[in-house]
RODO-2510 file (C-alpha; in nm, 4 decimals, decimal comma):
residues 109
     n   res          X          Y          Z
     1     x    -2,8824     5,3013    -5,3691
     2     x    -2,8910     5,2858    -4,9650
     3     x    -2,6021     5,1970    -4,7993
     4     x    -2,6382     4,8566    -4,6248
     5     x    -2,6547     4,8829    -4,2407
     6     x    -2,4267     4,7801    -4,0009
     7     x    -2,4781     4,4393    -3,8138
     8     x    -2,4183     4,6098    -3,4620
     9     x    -2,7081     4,8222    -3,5450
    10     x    -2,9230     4,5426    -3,6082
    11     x    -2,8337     4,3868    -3,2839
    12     x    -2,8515     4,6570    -3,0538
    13     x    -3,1982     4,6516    -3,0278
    14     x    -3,3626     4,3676    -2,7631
    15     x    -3,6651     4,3349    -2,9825
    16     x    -3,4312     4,2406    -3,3168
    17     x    -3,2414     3,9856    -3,1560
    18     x    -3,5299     3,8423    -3,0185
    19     x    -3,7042     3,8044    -3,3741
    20     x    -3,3408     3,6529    -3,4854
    21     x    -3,3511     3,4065    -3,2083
    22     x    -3,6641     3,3037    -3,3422
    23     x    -3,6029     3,2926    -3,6813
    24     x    -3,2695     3,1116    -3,6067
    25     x    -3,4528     2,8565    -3,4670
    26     x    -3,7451     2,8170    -3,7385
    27     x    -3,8341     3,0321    -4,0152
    28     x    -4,1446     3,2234    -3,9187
    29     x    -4,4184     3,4011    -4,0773
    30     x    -4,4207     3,7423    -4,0884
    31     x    -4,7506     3,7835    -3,9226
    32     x    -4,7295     3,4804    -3,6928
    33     x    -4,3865     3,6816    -3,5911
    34     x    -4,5496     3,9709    -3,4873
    35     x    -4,8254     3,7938    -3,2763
    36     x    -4,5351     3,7376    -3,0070
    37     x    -4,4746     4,1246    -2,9362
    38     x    -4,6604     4,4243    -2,7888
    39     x    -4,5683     4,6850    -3,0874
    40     x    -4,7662     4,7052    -3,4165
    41     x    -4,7060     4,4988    -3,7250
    42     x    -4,5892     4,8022    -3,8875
    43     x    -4,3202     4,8476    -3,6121
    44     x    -4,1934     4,4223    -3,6652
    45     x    -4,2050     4,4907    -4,0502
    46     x    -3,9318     4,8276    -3,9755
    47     x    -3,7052     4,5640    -3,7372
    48     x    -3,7396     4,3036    -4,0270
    49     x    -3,6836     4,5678    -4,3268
    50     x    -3,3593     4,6406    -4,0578
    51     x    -3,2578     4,2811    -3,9952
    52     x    -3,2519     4,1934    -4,4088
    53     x    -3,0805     4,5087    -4,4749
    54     x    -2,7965     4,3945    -4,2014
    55     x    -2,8211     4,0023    -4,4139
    56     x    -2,9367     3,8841    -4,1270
    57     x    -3,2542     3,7593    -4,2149
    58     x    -3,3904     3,6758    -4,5393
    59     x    -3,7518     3,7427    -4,6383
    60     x    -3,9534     3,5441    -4,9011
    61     x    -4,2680     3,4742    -5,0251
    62     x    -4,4147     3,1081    -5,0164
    63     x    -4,7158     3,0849    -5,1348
    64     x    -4,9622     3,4113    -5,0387
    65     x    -4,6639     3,4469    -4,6955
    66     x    -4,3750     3,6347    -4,6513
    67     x    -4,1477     3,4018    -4,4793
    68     x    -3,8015     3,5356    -4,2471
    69     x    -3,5271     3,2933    -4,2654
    70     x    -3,2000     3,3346    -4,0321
    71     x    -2,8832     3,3808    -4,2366
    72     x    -2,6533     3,4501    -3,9718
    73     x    -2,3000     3,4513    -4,1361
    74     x    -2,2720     3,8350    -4,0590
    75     x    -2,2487     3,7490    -3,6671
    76     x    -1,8883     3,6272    -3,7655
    77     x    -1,8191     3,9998    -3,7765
    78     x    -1,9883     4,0603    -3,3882
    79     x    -1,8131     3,7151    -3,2901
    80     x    -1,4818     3,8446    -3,4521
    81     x    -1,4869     4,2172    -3,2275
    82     x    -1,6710     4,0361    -2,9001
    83     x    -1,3169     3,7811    -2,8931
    84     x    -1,1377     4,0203    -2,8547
    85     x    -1,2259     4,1811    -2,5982
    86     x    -1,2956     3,8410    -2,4176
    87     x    -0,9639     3,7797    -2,4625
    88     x    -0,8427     4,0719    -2,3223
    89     x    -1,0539     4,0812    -2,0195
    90     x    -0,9462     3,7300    -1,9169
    91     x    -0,6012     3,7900    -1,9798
    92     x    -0,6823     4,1291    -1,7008
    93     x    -0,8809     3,8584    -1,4498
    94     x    -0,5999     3,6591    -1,4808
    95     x    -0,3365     3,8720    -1,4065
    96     x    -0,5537     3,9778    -1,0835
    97     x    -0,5770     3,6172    -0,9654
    98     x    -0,2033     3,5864    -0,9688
    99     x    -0,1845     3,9203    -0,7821
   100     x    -0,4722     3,8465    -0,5265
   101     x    -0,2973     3,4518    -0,4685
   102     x     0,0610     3,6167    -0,4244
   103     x    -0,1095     3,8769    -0,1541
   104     x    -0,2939     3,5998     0,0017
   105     x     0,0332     3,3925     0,0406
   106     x     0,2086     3,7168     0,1845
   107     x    -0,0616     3,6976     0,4583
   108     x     0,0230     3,3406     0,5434
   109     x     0,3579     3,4146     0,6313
***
């Protein structure tokens, strides 16, 4: 069995997060998909195959199409590491603010 890949792998490449942010917004067929990039259908079906192994996307047949769906409860995980370092660059900018204000009113005087 293969182990599943990592989420930050998924999203690392510009051409997978823009077939999630199309998915998220509808799901798309497969083929109608890869009519909006310049790569071959082979190389979209390796970024999807990537995307559902991540959980992602889902991928199912309706009717004669294969169909990707969004499922995009493993971004928690991204959200969850991205926070914190928003958190601690904010608390830095702050701290800077304070500094460049106190040197500003040092000038005054």
């Amino acid at each position: 069995m293969e182990a599943r890949r990592d989420v930050f792998q998924a999203i690392a490449d510009p051409t997978r997060r823009e077939i999630i942010g199309m998915v998220a917004k509808e799901p798309q067929n497969i083929n109608a998909l890869a009519e909006n990039f310049d790569i071959s259908r082979q190389a979209v079906s390796l970024h999807l195959k990537i995307l559902n192994e991540c959980g992602l996307i889902i991928v199912h047949k309706k009717g004669r199409e294969r169909v990707c769906e969004a499922k995009l409860d493993q971004l928690a995980e991204v959200n969850q590491w991205v926070k914190q370092y928003k958190q601690f660059w904010e608390q830095k900018l702050d701290a800077l603010e304070v500094y460049l204000d106190s040197l500003h009113k040092d000038d005054k005087k």
